[in-house]
C-alpha positions as CSV (number, residue, x, y, z in Angstrom):
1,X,77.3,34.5,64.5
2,X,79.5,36.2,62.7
3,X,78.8,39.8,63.8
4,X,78.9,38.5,67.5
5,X,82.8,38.1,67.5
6,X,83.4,41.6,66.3
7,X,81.5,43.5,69.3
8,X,81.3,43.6,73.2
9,X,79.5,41.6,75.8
10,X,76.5,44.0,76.0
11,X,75.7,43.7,72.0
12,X,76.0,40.5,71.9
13,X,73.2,39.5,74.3
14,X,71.3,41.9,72.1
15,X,72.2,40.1,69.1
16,X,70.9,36.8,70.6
17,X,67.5,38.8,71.4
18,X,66.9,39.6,67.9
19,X,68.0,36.7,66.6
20,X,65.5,34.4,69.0
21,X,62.7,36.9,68.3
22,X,63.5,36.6,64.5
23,X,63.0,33.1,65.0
24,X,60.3,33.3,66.5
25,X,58.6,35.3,64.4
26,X,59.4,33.0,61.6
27,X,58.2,30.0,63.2
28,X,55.0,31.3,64.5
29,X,54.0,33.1,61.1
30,X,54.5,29.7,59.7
31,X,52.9,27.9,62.5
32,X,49.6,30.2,61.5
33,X,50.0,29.3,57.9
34,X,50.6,25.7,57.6
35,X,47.3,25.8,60.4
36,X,45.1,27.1,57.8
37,X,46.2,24.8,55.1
38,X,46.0,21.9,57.3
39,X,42.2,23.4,58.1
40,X,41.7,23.9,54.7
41,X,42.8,20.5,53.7
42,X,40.5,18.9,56.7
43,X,37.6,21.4,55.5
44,X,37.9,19.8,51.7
45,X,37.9,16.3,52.1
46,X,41.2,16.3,50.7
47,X,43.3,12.7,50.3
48,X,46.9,11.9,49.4
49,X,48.2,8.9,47.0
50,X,47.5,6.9,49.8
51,X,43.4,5.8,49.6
52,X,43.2,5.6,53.2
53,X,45.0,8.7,54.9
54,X,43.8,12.3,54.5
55,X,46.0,15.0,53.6
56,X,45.5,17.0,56.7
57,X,47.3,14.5,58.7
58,X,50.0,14.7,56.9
59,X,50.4,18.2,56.8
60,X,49.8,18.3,60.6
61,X,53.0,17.5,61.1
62,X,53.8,21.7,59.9
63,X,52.0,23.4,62.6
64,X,53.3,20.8,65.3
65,X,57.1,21.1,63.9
66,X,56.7,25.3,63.7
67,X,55.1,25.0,67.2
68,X,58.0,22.9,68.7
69,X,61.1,24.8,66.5
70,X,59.6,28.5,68.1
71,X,60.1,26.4,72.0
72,X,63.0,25.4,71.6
73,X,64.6,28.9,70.1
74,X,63.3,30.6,73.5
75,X,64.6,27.6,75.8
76,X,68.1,28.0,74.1
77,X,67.9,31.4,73.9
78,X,66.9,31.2,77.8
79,X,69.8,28.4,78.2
80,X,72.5,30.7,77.2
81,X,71.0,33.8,79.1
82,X,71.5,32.1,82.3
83,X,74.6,30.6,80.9
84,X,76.0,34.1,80.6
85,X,74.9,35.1,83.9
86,X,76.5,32.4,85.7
87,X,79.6,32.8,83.8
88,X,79.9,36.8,84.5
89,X,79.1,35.5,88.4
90,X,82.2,33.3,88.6
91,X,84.7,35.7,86.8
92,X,83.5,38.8,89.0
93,X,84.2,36.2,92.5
94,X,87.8,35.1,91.0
């Protein structure tokens, strides 16, 4: 990030809290949403342009994707947490 470069230590970790609750946010909001479509589409009897595979599989793969994408923001987030704290260990011992 940009903004990151421009401030201390301290701000920065707060930076990368927002920005992994952002994304979070985002991801379960459309987690949520592309669930009710997907039930909506299951609920309907709804089929794609191929005769024998219903829409809601297809559109299973949303929820599952947002689902995954909001894990992976808090393990990287936690990643470079600890990443931090290991680093500001080793420069306070030299």
């Amino acid at each position: 990030m940009f903004l990151s470069r421009k401030v201390g230590a301290r701000w920065r970790r707060r930076l990368a809290t927002l920005a992994m609750v952002a994304m979070v946010a985002f991801f379960v909001v459309a987690f949520a949403t592309s669930l009710r479509l997907c039930w909506d589409q299951f609920q309907g009897h709804n089929y794609s342009h191929v005769p024998w595979l219903p829409d809601w599989v297809v559109t299973a793969s949303l929820p599952l994707a947002s689902l995954l994408s909001a894990i992976r923001a808090v393990e990287a987030w936690w990643e470079g947490r600890r990443a931090r704290q290991e680093g500001e260990c080793t420069a306070q011992s030299a």
